[in-house]
C-alpha positions in Angstrom: -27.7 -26.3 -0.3 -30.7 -24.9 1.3 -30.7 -23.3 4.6 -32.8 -20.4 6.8 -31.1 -16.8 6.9 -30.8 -14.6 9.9 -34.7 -13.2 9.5 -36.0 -16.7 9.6 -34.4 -17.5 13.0 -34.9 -14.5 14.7 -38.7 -14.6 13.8 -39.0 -17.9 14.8 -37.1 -17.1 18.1 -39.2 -13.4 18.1 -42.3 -15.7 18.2 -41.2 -18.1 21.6 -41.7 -15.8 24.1 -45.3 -15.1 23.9 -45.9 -18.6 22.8 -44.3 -19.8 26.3 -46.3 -16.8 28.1 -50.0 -17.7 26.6 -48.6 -21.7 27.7 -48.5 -20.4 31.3 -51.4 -18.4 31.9 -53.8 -21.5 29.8 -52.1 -24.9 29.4 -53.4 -25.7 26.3 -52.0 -22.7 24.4 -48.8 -25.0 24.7 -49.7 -25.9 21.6 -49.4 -22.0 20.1 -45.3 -22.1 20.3 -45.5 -26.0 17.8 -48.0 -24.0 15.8 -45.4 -20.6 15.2 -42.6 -23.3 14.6 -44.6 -24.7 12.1 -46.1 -22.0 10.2 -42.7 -20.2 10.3 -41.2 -23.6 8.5 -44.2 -23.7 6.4 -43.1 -19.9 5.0 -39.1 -20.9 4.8 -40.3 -23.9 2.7 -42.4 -21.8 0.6 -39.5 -19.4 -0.3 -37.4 -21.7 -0.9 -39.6 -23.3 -3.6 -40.3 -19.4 -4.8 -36.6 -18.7 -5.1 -34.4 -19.3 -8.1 -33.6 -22.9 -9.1 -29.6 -23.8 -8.3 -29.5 -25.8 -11.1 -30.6 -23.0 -13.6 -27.4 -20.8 -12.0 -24.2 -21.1 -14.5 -21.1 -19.6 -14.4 -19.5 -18.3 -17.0 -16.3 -20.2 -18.5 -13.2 -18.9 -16.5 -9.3 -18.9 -17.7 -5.8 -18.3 -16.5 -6.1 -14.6 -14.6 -2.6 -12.5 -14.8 -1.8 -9.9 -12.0 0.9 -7.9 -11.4 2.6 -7.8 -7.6 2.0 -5.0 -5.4 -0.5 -3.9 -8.0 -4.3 -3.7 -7.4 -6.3 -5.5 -9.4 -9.7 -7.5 -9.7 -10.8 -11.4 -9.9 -14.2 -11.1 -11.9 -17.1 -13.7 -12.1 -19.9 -13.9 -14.0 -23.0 -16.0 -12.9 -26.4 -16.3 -15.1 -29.4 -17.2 -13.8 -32.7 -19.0 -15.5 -35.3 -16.5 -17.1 -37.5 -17.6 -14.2 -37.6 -16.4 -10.4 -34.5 -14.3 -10.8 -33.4 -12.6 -7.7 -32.8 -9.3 -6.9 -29.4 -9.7 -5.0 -26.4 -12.4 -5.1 -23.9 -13.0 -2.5 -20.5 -14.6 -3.4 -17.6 -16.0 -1.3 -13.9 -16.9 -3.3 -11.5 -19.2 -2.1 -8.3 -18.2 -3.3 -4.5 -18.9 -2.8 -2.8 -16.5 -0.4 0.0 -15.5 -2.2 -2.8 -13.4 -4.3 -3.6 -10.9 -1.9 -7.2 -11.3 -1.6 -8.4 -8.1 0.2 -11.8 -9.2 1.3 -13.7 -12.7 0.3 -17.0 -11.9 0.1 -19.3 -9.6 -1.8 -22.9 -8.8 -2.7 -24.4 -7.5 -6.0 -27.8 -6.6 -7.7 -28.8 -9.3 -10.4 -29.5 -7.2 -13.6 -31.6 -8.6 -16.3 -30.2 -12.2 -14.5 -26.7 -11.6 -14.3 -24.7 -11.0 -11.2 -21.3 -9.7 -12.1 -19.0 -10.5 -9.2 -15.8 -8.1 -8.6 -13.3 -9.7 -5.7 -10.4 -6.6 -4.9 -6.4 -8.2 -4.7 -3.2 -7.2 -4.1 -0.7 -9.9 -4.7 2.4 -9.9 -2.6 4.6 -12.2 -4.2 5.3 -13.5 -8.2 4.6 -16.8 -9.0 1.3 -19.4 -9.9 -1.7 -19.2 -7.8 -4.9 -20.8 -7.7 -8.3 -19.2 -7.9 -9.7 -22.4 -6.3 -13.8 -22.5 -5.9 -16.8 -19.7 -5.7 -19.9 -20.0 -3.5 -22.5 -17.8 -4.6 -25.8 -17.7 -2.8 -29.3 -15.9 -2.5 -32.4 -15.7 -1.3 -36.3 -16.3 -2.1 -39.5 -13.8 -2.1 -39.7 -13.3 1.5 -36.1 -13.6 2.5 -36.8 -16.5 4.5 -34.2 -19.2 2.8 -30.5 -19.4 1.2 -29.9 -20.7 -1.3 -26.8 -22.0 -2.4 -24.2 -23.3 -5.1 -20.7 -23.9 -5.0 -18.8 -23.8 -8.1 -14.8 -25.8 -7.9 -13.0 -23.2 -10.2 -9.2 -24.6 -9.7 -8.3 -21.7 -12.5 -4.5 -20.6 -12.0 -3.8 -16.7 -11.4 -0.1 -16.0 -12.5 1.0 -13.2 -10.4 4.2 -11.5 -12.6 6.2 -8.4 -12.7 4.2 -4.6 -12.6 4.9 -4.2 -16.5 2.1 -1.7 -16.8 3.3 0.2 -13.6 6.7 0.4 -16.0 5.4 1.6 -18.6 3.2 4.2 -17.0 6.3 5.4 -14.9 8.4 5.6 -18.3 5.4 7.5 -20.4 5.6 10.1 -17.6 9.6 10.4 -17.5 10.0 10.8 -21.0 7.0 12.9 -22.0 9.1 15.6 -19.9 11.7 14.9 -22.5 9.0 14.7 -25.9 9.2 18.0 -28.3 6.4 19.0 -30.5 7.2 18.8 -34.1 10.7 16.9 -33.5 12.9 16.7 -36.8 15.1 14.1 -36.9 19.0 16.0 -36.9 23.0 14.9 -35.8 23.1 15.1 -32.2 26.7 16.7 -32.0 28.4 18.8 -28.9 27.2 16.3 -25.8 29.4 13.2 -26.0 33.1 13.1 -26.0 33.8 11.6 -29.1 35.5 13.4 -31.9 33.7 14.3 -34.7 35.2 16.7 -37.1 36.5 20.1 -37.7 35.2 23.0 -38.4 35.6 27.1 -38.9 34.8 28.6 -35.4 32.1 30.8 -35.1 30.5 33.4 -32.5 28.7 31.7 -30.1 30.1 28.7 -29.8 32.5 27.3 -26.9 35.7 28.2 -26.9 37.1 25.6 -25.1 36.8 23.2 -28.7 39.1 25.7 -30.0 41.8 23.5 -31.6 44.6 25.5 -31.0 47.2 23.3 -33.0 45.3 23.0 -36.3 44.0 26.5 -36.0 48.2 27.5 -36.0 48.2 25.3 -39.2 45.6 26.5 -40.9 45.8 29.9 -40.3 42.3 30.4 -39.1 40.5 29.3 -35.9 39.1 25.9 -35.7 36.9 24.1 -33.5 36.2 20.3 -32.4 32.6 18.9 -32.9 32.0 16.2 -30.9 29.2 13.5 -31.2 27.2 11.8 -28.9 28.7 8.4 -27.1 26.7 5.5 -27.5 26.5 1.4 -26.7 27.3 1.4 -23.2 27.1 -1.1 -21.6 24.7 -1.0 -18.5 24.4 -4.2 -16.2 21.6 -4.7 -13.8 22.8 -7.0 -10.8 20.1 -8.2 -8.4 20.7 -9.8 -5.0 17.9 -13.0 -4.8 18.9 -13.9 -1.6 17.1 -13.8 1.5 17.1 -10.6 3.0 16.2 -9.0 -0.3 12.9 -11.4 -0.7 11.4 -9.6 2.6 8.7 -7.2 2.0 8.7 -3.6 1.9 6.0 -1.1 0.9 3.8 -4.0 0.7 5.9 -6.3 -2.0 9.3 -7.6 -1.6 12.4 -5.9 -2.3 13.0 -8.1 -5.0 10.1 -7.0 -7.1 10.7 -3.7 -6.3 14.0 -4.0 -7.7 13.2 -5.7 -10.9 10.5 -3.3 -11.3 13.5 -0.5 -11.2 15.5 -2.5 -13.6 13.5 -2.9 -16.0 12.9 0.8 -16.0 16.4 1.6 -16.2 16.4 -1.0 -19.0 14.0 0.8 -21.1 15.7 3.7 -20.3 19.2 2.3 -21.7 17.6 1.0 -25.0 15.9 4.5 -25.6 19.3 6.3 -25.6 21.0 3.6 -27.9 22.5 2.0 -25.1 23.3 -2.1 -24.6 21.2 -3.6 -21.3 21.6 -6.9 -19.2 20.6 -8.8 -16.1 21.8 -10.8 -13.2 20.9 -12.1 -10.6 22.8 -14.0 -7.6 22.5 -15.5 -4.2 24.4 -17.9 -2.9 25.6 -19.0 -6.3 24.9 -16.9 -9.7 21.4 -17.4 -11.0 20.9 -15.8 -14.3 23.0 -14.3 -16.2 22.2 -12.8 -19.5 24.4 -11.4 -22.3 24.1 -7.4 -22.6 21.0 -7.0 -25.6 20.2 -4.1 -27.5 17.9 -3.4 -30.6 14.1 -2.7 -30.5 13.0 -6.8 -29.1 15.5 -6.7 -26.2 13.4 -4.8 -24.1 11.1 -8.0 -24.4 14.1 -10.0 -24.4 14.8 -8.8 -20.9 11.0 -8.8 -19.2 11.4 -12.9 -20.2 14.8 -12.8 -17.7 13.2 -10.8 -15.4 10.0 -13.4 -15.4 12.9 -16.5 -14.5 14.5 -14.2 -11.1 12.9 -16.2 -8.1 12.9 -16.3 -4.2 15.8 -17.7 -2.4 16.1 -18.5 1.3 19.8 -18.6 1.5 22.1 -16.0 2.2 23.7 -13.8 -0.6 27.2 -15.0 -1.4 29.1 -11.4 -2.2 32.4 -12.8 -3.4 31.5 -15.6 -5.5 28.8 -13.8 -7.4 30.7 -10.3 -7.9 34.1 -12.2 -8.9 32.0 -14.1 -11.4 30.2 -11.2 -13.0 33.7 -9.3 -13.7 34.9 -12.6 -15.0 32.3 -12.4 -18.1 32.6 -8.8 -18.5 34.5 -8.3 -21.5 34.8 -4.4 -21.9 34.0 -1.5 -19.1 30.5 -1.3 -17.6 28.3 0.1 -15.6 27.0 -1.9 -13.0 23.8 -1.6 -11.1 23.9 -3.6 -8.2 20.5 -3.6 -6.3 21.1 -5.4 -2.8 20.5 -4.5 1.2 23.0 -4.1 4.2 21.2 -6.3 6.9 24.5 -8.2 7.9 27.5 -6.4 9.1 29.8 -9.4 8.0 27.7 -9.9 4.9 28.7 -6.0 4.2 31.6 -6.3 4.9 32.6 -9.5 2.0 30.3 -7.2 -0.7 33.0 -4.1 0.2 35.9 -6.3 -0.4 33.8 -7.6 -3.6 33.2 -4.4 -4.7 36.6 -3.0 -4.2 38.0 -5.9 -7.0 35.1 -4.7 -9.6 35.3 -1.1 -9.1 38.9 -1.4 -10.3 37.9 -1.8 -13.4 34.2 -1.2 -14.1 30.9 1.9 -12.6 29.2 0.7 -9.8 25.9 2.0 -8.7 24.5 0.8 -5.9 20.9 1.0 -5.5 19.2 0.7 -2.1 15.7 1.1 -0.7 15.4 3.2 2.5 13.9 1.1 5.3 10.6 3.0 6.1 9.6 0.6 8.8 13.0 1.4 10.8 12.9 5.1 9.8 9.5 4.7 11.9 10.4 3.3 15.0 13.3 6.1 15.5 10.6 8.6 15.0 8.1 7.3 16.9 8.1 9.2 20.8 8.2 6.0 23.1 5.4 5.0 24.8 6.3 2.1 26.9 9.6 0.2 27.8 9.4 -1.8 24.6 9.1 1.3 22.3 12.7 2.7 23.8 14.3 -0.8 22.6 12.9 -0.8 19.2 13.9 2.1 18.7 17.7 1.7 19.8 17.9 -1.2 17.9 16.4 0.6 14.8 18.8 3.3 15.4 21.7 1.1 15.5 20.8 -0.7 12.2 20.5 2.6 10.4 24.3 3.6 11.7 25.7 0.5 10.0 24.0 1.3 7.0 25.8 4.4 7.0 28.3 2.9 7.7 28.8 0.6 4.8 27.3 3.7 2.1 30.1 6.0 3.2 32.8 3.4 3.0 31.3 2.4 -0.7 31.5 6.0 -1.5 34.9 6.3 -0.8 36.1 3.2 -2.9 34.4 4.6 -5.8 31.2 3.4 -5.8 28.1 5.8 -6.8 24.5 5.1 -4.0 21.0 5.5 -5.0 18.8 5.6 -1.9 15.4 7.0 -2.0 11.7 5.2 -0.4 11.3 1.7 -2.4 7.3 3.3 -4.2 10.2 6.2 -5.9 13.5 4.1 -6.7 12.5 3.8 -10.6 12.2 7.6 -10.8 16.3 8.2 -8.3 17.2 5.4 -10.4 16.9 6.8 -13.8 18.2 10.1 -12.7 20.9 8.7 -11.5 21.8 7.2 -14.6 21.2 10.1 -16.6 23.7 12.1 -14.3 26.3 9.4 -14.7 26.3 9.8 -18.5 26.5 13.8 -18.7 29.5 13.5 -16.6 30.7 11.1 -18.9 31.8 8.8 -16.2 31.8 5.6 -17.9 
């Protein structure tokens, strides 16, 4: 396609005026305002022959793009033109699917040595398949008179997953705290609960391992060494349902949530511990078997890949009664979920009461920044005072339900939904040096 730009029209429009001026003060100079038409068209057809041809423009072979959700990232082109009339500049617009986040659709680059490297800026707000569907990319001749243009029909799919990198960049900065230069490899004894062996007390250690019975029987003062507990059992349980697929912090609270799991799970496997997922709305979802070794962590980023939306509402009882049905042996449960629904809230209590009879529960949830905001905000209108009563009153029956999970037993984890991984895994990490499971 080949079309005028902006200077071409406004210097054939720039030209009119006198043209119709020298037409009234001599009649024949009517003929000067044809004449500018036509030597302004005569120059527009001459850069467009000067320009670069459209069929020596190629693109270079494009395949499947992955990106992560509510991470920023790039869909890059590369266009070649022929040897001849290169230009200096090329313009480019993308047509992509929405769920990819596109943050602006057109940009502009210099041609070096006649390649124009094309660099389109996306956030994706949501996991699934998308498509990066076709790329116009255009410039112009000599003078600047003329596009030219060609469109290229991509149809290439862009996979949007989970923030794996953003994992592992959150878990190489949590556990270099914990790295020591020069580590030697040694018995890890005095920080778990489980008996070890004997041995002669000395000065310095803790007094309270005295064994008082077997020192009587031996005639000497022995203490208990104890070695660290390992292989528990850690079970990340993710509401699917529709209040948790709404966005917060710019991805929904889903993602957010299975970006936190699998944290915690890399967490678990580190310290020798077994990790597993599931995931519920109405109905259970997924369900996988608790996986340890070095390929679960693997293992698990497969599960996570499987959790999808859901539109219906979360079903508390069936999917809680279900989980401590195929829980053979004590747990610690992670249950990431939100309290929208006061009735809703109040089934997951009851839920929770049956599985905290026998198992941990932690219960993460994301603080509501949006609502935190309109209770802060001073009002400036009518409509301001209402938002802000009704954001008030939302956050009360979220306090309400925390405190009356607290009392039955259950442990909360509630911090801003960009620093959950981080609460999460301290959380964890407190639960195990109290020995609570």
């Amino acid at each position: 396609m080949i079309y005028p730009t902006r200077r071409a029209v406004i210097a054939m429009a720039a030209g009119l005026p006198p043209a119709l001026l020298v037409g009234v003060l001599a009649p024949a100079g009517w003929l000067t305002g044809l004449a500018w038409i036509g030597l302004v068209a005569l120059f527009l057809v001459v850069d467009a022959l000067s320009a670069a041809s459209r069929g020596g423009l190629t693109l270079e072979p494009t395949e499947t793009r992955i990106f992560s959700v509510a991470r920023a990232g790039q869909a890059r082109f590369v266009a070649n033109f022929a040897p001849a009339r290169r230009p200096s500049r090329a313009f480019a617009a993308l047509e992509a699917d929405e769920r990819l986040g596109l943050e602006t659709a057109f940009v502009d680059v210099e041609v070096e040595a006649g390649v124009a490297r094309f660099a389109f800026p996306l956030t994706p707000e949501r996991r699934g398949s998308g498509k990066l569907a076709r790329l116009w990319v255009r410039w112009t001749g000599p003078l600047g008179l003329a596009w030219k243009q060609k469109a290229f029909d991509l149809d290439v799919e862009a996979v949007v997953g989970t923030d794996l990198a953003g994992v592992r960049e959150e878990a190489v900065k949590m556990l270099a705290r914990d790295a020591a230069i020069g580590a030697k490899t040694q018995i890890e004894r005095g920080e778990g609960s489980e008996f070890e062996a004997l041995r002669e007390f000395r000065l310095g250690m803790d007094r309270r391992a005295i064994d008082w019975k077997q020192s009587a029987r031996h005639m000497q003062l022995l203490a208990k060494e104890f070695r660290t507990e390992r292989n528990h059992q850690v079970v990340m349980a993710m509401d699917c349902g529709r209040a948790m697929c709404e966005p917060v912090g710019g991805a929904p609270r889903i993602d957010r949530a299975i970006h936190a799991a699998l944290l915690l799970a890399l967490a678990c496997l580190r310290s020798g511990d077994r990790a597993g997922f599931f995931a519920f709305d109405s109905a259970p979802r997924l369900l996988t078997g608790v996986v340890g070794g070095a390929d679960a962590f693997g293992q698990l980023q497969q599960a996570a890949a499987r959790i999808d939306y859901s539109t219906e509402e979360t079903n508390y009882t069936l999917a809680l009664s279900h989980l401590a049905a195929k829980l053979g042996r004590r747990s610690l449960v992670v249950v990431f979920t939100d309290f929208t629904d006061p009735t809703a809230a109040e089934l997951m209590i009851e839920a929770s009461a049956r599985l905290l009879s026998r198992h941990l529960v932690l219960f993460v949830v994301m603080q509501d920044e949006e609502l935190e905001a309109m209770v802060a905000t001073d009002p400036a209108e009518p409509a301001d005072v209402t938002r802000a009563v009704v954001a008030a009153g939302l956050m009360r029956e979220r306090e309400v339900v925390i405190a009356r999970l607290r009392r039955l037993g259950a442990h909360i984890v509630e911090a801003p939904a960009a620093r959950i991984g981080p609460a999460l895994i301290n959380a964890y990490v407190d639960l195990m040096r109290r020995e609570l499971l």
